[in-house]
VEXZA-473177 format. One record per residue: x, y, z of N, C-alpha, C, CB in turn. Coordinates in steps of 0.05 Angstrom, whole numbers, plus 5000, padded with zeros to 4 digits. Glycine has a CB too. Layout:
// VEXZA-473177
XYZXYZXYZXYZ/...
// end
This chain:
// VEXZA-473177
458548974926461448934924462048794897462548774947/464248914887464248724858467948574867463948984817/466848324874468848184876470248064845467747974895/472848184853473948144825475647844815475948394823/472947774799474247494792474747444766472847284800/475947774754477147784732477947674709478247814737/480047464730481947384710480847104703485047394720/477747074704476846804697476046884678475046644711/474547204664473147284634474947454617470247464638/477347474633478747764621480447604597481247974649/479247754568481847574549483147654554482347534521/484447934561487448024566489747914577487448194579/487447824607489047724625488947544617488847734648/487847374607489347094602491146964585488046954599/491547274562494547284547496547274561495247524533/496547334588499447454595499947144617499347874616/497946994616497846754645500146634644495346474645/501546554614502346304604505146464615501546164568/506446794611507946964612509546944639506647174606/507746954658506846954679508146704699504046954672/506546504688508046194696511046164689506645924678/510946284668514646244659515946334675516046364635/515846694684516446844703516846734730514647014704/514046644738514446524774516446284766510746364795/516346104749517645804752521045954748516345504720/521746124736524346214730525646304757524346454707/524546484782525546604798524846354817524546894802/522946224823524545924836523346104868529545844828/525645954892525145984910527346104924524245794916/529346254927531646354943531746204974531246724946/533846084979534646015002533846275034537945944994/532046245040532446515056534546555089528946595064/534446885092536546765121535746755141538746875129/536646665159535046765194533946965198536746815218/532147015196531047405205531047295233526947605192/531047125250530847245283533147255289529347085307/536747275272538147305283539047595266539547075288/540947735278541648045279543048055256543448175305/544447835245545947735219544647755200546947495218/542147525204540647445181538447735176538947115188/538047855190536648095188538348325173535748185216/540148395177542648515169543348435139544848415189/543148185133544148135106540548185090545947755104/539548095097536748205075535948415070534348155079/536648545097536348905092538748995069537249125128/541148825074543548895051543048855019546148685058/542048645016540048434994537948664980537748125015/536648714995533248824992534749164984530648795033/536849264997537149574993539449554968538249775025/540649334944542449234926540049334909543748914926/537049294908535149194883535749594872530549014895/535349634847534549894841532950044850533949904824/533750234856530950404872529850564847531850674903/531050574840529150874812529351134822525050884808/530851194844531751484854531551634836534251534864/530651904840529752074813531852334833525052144805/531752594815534152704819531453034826537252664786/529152924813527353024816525253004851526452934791/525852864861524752714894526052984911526852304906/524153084918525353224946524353024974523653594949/526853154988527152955010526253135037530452815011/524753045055524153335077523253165099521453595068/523553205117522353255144520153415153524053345155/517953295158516053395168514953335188514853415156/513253505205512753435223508953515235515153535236/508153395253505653395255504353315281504853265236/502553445297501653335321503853215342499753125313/506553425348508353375357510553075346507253385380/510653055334512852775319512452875291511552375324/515352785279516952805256516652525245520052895261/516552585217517152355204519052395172514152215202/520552245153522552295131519452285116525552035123/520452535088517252365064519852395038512552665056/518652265018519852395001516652544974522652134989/517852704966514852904953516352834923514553384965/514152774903514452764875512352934865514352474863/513353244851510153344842510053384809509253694858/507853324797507753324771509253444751505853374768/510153264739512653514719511053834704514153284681/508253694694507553934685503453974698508253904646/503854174708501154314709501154264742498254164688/498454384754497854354781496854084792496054544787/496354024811495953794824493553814828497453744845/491953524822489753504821489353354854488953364794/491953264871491053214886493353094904488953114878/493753014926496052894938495252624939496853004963/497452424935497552054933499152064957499451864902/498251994975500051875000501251595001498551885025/503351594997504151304986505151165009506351314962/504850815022505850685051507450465029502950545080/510150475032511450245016511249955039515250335006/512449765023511249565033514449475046509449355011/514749195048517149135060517148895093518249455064/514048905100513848715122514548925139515648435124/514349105144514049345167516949305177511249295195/519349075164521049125166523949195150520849005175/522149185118524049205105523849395088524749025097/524549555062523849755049524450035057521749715046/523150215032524250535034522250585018527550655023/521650895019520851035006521551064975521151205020/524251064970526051124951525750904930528851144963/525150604946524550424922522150464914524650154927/520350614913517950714897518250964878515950774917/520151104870520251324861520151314834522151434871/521151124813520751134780516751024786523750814755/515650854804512750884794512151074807510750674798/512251194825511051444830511751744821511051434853/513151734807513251904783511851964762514651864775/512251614755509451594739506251634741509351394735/504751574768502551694783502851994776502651634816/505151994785505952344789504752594763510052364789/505152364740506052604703502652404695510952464667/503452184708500652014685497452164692500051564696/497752154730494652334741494852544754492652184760/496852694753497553014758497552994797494353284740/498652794799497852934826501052904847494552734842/500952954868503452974876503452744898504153254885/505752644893505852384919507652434934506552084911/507252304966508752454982509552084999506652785002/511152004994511351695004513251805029512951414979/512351575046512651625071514651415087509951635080/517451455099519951385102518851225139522451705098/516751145141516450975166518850885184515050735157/518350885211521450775221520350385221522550955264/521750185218522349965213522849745237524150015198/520749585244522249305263524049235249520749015269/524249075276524649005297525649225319526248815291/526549415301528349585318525849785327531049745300/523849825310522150055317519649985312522650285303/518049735333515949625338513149745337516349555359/510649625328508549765329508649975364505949505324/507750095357505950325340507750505323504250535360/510150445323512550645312511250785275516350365308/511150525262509450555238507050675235508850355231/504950535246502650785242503151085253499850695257/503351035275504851355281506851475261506651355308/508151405251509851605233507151615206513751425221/505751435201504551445170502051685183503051065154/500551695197498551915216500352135214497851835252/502752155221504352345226504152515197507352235235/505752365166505452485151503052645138506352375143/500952395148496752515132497152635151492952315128/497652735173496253035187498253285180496053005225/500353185169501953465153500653505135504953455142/500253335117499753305083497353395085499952995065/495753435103492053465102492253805106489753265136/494853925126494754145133495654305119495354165150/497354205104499454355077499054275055502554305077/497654145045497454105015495654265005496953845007/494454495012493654684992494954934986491354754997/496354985011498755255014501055124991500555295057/501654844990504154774982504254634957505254635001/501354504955500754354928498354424915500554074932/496754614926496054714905492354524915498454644873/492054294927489254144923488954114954489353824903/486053994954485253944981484153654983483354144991/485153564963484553284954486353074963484653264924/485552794965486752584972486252404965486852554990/489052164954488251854963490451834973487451614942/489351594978492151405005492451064987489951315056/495251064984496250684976497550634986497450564953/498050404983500250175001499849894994499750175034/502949844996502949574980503749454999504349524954/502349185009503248965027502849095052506248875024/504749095069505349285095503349555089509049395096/505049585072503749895077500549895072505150125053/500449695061496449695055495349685080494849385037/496149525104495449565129496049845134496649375146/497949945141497750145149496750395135499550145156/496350335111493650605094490950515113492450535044/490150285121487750305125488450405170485949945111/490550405178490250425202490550705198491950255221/491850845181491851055180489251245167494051055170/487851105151484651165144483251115180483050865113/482951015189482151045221483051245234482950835238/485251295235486251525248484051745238489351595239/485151785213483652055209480752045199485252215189/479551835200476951895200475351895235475651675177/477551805254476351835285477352155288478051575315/479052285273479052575277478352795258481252635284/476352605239474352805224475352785201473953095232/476752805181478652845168477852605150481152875181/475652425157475152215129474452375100472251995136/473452455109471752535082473652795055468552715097/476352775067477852855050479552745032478652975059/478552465036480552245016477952195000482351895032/479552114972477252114956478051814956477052314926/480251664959479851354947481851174964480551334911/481950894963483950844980484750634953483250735014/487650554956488450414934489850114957490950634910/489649864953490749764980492349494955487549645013/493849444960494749164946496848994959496049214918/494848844960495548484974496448615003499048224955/495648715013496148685049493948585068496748975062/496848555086496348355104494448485122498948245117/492248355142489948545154489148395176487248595136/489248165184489748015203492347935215488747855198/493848035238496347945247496347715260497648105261/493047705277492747575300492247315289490747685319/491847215267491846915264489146855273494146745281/486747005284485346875290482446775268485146995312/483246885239481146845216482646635203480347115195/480446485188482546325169484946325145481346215160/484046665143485846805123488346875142484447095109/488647045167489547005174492546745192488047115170/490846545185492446335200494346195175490246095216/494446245151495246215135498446315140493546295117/497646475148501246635153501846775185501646975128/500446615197501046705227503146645240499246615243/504746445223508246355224510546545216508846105206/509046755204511446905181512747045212509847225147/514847115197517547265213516647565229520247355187/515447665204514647945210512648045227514148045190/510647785233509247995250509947935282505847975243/511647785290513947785310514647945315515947685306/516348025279518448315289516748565291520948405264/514248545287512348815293511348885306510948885286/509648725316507948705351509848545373504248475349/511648325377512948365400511248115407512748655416/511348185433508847905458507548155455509647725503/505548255438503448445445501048155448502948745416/500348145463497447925465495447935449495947935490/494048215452491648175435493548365405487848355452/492848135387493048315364490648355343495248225349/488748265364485948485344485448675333484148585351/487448825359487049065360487849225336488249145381/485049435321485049485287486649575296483149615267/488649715301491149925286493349595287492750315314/493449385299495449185290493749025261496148955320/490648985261490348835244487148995237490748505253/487649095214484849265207482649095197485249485183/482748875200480348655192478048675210481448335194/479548785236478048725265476849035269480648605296/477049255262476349555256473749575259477049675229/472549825257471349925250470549965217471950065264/469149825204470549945176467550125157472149585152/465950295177464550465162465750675154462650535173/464350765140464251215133467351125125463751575173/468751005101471850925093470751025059473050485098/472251115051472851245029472650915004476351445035/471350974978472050764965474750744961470950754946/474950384950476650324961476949974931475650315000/479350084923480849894908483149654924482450094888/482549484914483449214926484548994902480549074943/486848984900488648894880490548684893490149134868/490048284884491448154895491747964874490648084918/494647784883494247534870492347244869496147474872/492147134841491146924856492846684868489446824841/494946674864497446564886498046654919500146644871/497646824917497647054936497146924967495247284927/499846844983497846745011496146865022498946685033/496147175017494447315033492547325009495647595047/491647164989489047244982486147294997488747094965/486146955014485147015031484047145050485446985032/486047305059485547495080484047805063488947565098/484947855036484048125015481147955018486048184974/480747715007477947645002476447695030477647344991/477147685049475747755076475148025083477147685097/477648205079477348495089475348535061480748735093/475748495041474048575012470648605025474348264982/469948335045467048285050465748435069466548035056/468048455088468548645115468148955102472248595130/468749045086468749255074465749325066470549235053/464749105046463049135037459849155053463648975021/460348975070458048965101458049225110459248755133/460149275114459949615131459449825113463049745148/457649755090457350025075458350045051458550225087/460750005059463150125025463750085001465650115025/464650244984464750234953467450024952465250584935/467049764949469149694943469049514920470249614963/471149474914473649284884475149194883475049344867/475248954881477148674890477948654856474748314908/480148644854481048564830483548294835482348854815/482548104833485047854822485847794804484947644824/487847804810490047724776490947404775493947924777/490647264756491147034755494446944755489746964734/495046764764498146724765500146944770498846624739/499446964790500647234810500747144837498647514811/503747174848503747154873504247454892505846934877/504347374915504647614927507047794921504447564953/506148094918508548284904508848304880510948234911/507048124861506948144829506948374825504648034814/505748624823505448884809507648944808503949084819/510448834827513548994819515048774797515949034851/513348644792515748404769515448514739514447984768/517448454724517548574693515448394682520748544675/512648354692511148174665508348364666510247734674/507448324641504548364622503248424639502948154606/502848174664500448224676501448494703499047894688/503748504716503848734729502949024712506548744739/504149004690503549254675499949374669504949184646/499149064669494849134663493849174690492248784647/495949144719494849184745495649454754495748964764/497549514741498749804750496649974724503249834747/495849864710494450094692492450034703494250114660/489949854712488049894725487750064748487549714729/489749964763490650244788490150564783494150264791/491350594759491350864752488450924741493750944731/488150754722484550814709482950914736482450464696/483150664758481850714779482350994795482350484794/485151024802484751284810484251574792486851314824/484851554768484051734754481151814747485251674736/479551584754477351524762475151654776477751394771/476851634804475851804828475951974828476451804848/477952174815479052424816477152544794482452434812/477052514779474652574760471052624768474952334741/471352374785468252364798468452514820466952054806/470452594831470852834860470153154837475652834881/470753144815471053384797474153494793469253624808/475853344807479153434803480253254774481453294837/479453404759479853314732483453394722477253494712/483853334710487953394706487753674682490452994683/488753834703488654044686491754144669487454264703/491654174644494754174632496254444647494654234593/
// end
């Protein structure tokens, strides 16, 4: 395992540290609102759906469906040439907040930068639409996308990302389909800063076993071991390599440094990359260092796709 402790040798990264600090000390701390009342939930979803999405005019929007259940995706395919491969994208949001749609100017970019087509996936949302609602819709889309993306895109290729939230659910959704055979058609997994313990019962975990969201996700579910609530506790052999991108602010660093080892015990190609002076959700802020984490991302998957032989053809 090459645990990435980067940003202690990287000169790059340590141009951008000082950038960085200015950044976090400038945005401060926002007063937040009640999420357990229907108000305070209501106004952040209002807050959170104000930020720019990057809606492209280019995004088709569809309904698909799979193993009896539907789920919204939205599909971005390379402006020019064939697809080297489908990016299944899980946005993040605390399994309660977010869209598909706020990912669309970077996944565009994935889209023209490594030829391949992304198909991000419109999950239904707690409080209102409790585990299992999420993994089931994200299974829902990889068992369309596995069955149609050569009739429709042209490859038979795969990776799967997700940021925060959705990094859990790329990896509950890597379970799914490797208990129904179907591992060995992802070539890579891309996961950043998610959460992997719900149950509070690791020390990474207990760090945030107070947050709001995993309330509004599991419910009084009792055991939340259980891998499809917290993939720390999984199965984690025969998993596709696997990129791992966090802050070192990051409350959940902890918990990335755990699944990272968990990963690595059971076999797997994995890559822990920490970024210094980064808190959780850095890769979406306007600084230096999101920009050398989102290009590592891509090196990395451009990477895989190369070493599978799906090279980007013009």
């Amino acid at each position: 395992m090459e645990i990435g402790l980067r940003h202690l040798i990287d000169v790059e990264l340590a141009s951008h540290v000082e950038e960085s600090r200015c950044f976090n000390e400038a945005s401060g701390q926002q007063p937040q609102p009640d999420l357990t009342s229907i108000e305070g939930l209501l106004q952040t979803r209002a807050a959170h759906a104000m930020r720019p999405s990057g809606a492209l005019p280019r995004t088709v929007e569809c309904t698909v469906e799979a193993n009896g259940r539907r789920v919204p995706v939205r599909i971005i395919a390379p402006g020019i040439g064939r697809s080297r491969a489908v990016f299944l994208d899980f946005h993040g949001g605390g399994f309660f907040l977010g869209s598909a749609a706020l990912g669309d100017e970077r996944n565009a970019g994935l889209a023209d930068g490594l030829g391949v087509t992304v198909v991000s996936v419109d999950y239904r949302l707690a409080p209102e639409n409790p585990w299992p609602a999420a993994p089931d819709d994200c299974e829902t889309a990889a068992l369309w996308a596995l069955e149609h993306a050569e009739s429709l895109f042209g490859t038979s290729q795969f990776v799967i990302g997700g940021v925060s939230a959705g990094a859990n659910l790329a990896l509950t959704t890597l379970f799914r389909l490797r208990d129904r055979g179907h591992g060995q058609r992802v070539a890579g997994v891309v996961l950043q800063f998610g959460a992997y313990d719900l149950s509070g019962h690791t020390p990474g975990g207990r760090l945030y076993a107070d947050e709001y969201f995993i309330e509004a996700y599991v419910g009084p579910i009792l055991d939340r071991t259980n891998p499809d609530i917290s993939p720390l506790f999984g199965d984690l052999s025969d998993l596709p390599p696997t990129l791992m991108v966090v802050g070192a602010l990051d409350i959940l660093l902890e918990d990335n440094l755990a699944m990272a080892a968990r990963l690595s015990s059971a076999g797997g190609e994995v890559d822990i990359r920490v970024f210094p002076e980064s808190p959780h959700g850095f890769t979406s802020f306007p600084t230096s260092m999101a920009t050398a984490a989102l290009r590592d991302i891509d090196s990395w998957i451009d990477g895989r796709l190369t070493q599978e032989g799906h090279q980007r053809v013009p």
